[in-house]
C-alpha positions in Angstrom: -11.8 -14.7 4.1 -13.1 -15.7 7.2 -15.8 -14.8 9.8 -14.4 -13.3 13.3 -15.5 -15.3 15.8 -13.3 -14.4 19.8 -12.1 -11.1 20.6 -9.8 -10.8 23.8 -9.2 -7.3 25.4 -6.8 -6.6 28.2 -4.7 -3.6 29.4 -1.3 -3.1 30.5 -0.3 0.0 32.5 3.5 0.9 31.5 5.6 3.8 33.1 7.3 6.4 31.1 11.1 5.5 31.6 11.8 9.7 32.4 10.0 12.4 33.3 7.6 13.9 30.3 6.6 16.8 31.0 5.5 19.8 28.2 3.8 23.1 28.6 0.1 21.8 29.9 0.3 18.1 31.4 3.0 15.7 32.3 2.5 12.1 30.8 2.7 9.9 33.8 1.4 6.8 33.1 0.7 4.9 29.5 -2.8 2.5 29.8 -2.6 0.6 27.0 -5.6 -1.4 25.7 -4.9 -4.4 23.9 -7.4 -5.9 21.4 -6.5 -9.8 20.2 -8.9 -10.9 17.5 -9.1 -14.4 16.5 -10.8 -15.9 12.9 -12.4 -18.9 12.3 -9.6 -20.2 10.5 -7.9 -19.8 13.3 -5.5 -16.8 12.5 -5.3 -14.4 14.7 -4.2 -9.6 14.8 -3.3 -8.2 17.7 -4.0 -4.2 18.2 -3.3 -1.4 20.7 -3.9 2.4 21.6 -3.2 4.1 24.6 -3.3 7.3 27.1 -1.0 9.6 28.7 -2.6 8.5 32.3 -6.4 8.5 32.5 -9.4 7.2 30.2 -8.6 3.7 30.4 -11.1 1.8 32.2 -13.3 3.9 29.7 -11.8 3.1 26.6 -12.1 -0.8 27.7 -15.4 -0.8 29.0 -16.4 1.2 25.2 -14.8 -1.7 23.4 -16.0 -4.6 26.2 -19.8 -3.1 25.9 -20.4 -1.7 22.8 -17.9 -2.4 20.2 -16.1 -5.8 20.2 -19.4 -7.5 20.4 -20.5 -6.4 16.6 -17.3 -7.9 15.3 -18.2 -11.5 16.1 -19.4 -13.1 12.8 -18.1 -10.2 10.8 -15.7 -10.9 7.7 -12.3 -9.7 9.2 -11.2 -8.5 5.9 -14.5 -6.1 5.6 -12.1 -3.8 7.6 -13.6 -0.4 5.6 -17.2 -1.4 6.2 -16.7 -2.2 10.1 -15.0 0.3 10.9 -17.2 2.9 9.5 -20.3 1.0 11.1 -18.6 1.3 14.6 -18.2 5.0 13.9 -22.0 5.6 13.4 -22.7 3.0 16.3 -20.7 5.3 18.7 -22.4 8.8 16.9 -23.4 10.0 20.3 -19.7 10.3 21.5 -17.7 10.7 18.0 -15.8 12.8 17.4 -13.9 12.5 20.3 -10.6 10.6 21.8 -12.3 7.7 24.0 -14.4 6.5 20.9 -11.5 7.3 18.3 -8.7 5.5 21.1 -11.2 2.5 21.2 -11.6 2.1 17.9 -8.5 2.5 17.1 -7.8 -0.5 18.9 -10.0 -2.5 17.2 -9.1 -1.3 14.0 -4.9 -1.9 14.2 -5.7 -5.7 15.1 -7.7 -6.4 12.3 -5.2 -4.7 9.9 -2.5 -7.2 11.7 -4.8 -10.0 10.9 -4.9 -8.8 7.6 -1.2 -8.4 7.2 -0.3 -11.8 8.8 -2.8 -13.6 6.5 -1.3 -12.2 3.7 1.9 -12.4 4.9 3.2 -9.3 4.1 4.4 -6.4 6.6 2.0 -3.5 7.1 5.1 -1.2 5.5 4.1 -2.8 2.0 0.1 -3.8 2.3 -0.4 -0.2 2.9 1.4 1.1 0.2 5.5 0.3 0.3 6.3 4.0 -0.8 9.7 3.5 0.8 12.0 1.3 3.4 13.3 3.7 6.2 12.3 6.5 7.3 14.9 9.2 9.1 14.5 9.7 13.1 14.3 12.3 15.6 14.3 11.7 19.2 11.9 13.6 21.6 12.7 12.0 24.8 15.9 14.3 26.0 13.2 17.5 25.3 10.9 18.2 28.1 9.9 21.1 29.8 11.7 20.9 32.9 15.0 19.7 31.5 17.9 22.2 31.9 19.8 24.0 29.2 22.8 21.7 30.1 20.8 18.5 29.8 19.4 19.1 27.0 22.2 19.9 25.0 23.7 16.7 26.0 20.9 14.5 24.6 20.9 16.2 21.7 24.8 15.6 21.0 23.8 11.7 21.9 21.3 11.8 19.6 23.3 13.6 16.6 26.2 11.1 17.2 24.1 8.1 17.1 23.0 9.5 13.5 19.4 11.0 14.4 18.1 14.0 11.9 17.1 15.9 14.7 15.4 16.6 18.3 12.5 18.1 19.5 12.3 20.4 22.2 9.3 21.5 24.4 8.8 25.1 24.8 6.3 27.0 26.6 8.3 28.6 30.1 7.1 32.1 31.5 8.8 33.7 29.3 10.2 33.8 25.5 13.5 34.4 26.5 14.0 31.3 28.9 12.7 29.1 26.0 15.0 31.1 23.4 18.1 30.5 26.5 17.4 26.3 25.6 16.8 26.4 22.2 20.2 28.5 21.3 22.0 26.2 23.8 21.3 23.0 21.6 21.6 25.3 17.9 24.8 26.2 19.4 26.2 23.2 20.0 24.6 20.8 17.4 25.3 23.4 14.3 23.5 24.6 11.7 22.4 21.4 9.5 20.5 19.6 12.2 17.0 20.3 12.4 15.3 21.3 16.1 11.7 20.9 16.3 9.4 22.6 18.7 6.5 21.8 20.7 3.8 24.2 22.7 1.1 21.3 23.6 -1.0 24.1 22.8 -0.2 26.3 25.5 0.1 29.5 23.6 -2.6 32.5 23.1 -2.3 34.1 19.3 -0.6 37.2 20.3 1.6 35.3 22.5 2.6 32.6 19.3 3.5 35.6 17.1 5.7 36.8 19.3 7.5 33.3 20.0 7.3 32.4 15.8 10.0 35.7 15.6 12.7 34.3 18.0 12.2 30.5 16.1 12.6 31.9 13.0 16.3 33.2 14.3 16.9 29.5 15.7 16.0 28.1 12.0 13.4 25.5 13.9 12.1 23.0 11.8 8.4 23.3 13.0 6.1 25.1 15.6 3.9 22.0 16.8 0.6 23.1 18.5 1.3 26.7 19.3 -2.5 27.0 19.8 -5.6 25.0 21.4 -6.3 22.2 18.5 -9.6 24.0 17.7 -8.2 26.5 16.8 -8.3 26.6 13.0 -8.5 30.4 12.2 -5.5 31.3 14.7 -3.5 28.4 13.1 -4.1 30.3 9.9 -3.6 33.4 11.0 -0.1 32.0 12.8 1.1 30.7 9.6 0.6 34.0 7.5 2.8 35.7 10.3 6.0 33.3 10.5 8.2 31.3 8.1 8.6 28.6 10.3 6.1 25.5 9.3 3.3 25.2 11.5 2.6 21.7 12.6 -0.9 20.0 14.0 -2.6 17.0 14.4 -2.1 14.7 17.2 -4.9 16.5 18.9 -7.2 16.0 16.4 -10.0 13.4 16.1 -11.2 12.9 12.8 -9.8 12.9 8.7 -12.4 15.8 8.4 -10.6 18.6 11.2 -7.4 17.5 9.2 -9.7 18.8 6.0 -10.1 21.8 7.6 -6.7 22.7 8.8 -5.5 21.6 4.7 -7.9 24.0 3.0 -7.2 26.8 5.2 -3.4 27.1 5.3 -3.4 26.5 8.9 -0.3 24.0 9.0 2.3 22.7 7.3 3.5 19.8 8.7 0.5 17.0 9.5 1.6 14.8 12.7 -1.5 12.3 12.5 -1.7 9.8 15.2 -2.7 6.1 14.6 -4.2 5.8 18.3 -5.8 9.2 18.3 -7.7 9.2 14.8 -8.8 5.6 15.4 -6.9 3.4 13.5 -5.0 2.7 10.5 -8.0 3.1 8.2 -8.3 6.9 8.8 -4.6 7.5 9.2 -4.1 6.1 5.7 -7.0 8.5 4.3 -5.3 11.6 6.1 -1.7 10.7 4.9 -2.9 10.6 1.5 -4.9 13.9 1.9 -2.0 15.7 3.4 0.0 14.3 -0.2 -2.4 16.3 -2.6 -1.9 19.1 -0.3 1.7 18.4 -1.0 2.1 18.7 3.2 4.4 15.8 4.8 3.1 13.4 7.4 5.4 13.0 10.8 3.3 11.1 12.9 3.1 11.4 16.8 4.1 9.1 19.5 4.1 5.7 19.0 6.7 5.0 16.6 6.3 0.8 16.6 3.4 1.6 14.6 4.0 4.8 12.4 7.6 3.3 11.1 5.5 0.9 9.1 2.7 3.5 8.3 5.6 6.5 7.1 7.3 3.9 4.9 4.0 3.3 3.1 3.1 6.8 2.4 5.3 8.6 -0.1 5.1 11.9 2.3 6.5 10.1 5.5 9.2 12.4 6.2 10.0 11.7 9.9 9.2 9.2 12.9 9.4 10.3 16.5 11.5 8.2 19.1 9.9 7.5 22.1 10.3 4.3 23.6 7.5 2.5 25.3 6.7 -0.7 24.4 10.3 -2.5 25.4 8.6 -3.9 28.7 6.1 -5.9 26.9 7.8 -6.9 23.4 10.6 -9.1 22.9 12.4 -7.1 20.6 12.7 -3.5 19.6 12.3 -0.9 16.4 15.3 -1.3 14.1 17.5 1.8 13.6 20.6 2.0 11.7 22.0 5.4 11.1 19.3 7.2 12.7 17.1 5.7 10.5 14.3 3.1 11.5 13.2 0.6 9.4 10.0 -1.4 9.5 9.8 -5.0 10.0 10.0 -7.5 7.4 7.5 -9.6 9.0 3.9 -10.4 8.3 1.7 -8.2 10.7 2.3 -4.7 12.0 6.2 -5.5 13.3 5.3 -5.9 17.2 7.0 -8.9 18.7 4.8 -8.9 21.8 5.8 -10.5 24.7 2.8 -12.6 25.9 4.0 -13.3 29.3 5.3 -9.8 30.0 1.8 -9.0 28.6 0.3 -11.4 31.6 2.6 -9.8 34.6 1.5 -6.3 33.5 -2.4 -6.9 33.2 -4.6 -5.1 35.2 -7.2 -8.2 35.2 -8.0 -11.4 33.2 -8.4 -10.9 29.7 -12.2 -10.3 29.0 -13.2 -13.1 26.3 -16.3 -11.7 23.7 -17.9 -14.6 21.8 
């Protein structure tokens, strides 16, 4: 082992290649903290998270001014211990997403570091359950795409061997979101799965009403129908509809994923690396969601979560969304619709370093 002794932030600001755009929000802009953490052996992790558009300068001046400094002469491998002593360092603003998108940062470079000084890939030091996990594409889905468009996506998609595709819903009214979703059922048949997603922009009533017309379609899931806090209406959701119920990247800590678990409130667990602050408690959630016999399809950032799924026995699907390719020097391996995690030591990200420079918002910020 060996003591930490730099840590070097920075942030990158990346553009979605198309318009995102779901039933609350549009994503418009990715800020992406990046968290290099050097031993004194001189091996180093790198780590990330990331927003939609705002709480950068936030998340960076949380890790400048209160986190990274308590890592410096900390054991790097001691990953358990620090991370739950940043948690109870940041009690005043846990649980929440800045803290858990900070840490989170933190926490993903020192399981690289890990990783790299073992050299193994983070596919197998977490757990090595299996080596691919199937794909489904999300990118050809948003809100404001036509019927026309997204039926043509979703052929793309099924002919370059992708399980599936998720489409948002949420318009005025059911029957323009039941218009898009028989379009794509129509022309993509019966035995390839279409996932849907509300961003939570349903009331109960409202839910139970659009949970009918899925159940017709033969959707795969019903991501957040409801406001994240919503526990009780999740559970009372579930006990109306046969179509799986699926939560989680709004949620914030391994204990609201407790909650939703005990009560029958979802199905499907979608826990997000970035948004539950790190590997550490993504690992602890997966393996909850497995004695609750509940699969784990991760959100967003599918670099990461290819790794993570293949180390889990209930990894059942990663979402494609591109967003790293203007900052890395090569991309996530799919054959077949399938991605497969890298065989090299550290998480798989084959940062560009000097695409990293052009896109920084400022010189690195150095913590000794």
């Amino acid at each position: 082992m060996a003591a930490i002794e730099r840590i070097e932030l920075m942030r990158v600001d990346l553009e979605p290649k198309v318009k995102r755009t779901d039933a609350i929000q549009s994503f418009v802009l990715q800020e992406t903290p990046i968290v290099r953490v050097f031993d004194r052996d001189g091996a180093s992790g790198t780590g990330y998270s990331y927003t939609i558009g705002t709480g950068g300068s936030s998340i960076m001046a949380l890790l400048a001014d209160h986190l990274a400094p308590l890592l410096i002469g900390r054991e790097a491998e001691h990953i358990e211990a620090i991370w739950r002593d940043l948690l109870f360092h940041t009690h005043a603003t846990s649980v929440g997403a800045i803290t858990a998108l900070a840490l989170a940062a933190l926490d993903t470079a020192l399981w690289d570091l890990r990783c790299r000084r073992a050299s193994l890939p983070l596919a197998v030091l977490a757990g090595g359950a299996k080596d691919s996990c199937p794909l489904y594409t999300t990118e050809g889905g948003w809100l404001h795409l036509t019927p026309a468009a997204l039926v043509d996506d979703a052929l793309q998609a099924k002919a370059n061997g992708f399980g599936g595709a998720k489409i948002k819903i949420g318009r005025p009214h059911v029957a323009e979101d039941v218009e898009r979703l028989r379009a794509v059922r129509e022309s993509v048949g019966a035995d390839w799965d279409i996932m849907t997603d509300a961003n939570q922009g349903f009331t109960l009533s409202e839910a139970i009403r659009r949970a009918r017309h899925l159940e017709a379609l033969d959707i795969a899931w019903f991501e957040e129908p409801l406001p994240a806090d919503d526990v009780a209406g999740h559970a009372e959701l579930a006990r109306h509809t046969s179509v799986p119920i699926a939560v989680g990247e709004s949620l914030y800590s391994a204990s609201q994923f407790k909650d939703y678990l005990q009560a029958g409130a979802c199905s499907i667990v979608q826990v997000d690396v970035a948004r539950i602050g790190g590997i550490t408690p993504w690992l602890k959630v997966a393996h909850l969601a497995e004695t609750f016999n509940v699969a784990v399809c991760p959100h967003f950032l599918m670099e990461l979560h290819v790794g993570l799924c293949c180390a889990v026995p209930n990894g059942c699907w990663v979402e494609y969304i591109p967003q790293l390719e203007a900052i890395t020097q090569s991309g996530l391996e799919i054959r077949d619709g399938r991605a497969y995690p890298s065989p090299e030591a550290g998480l798989g990200i084959d940062w560009d370093w000097d695409a990293i420079a052009r896109f920084s918002r400022a010189a690195p910020i150095v913590i000794r």
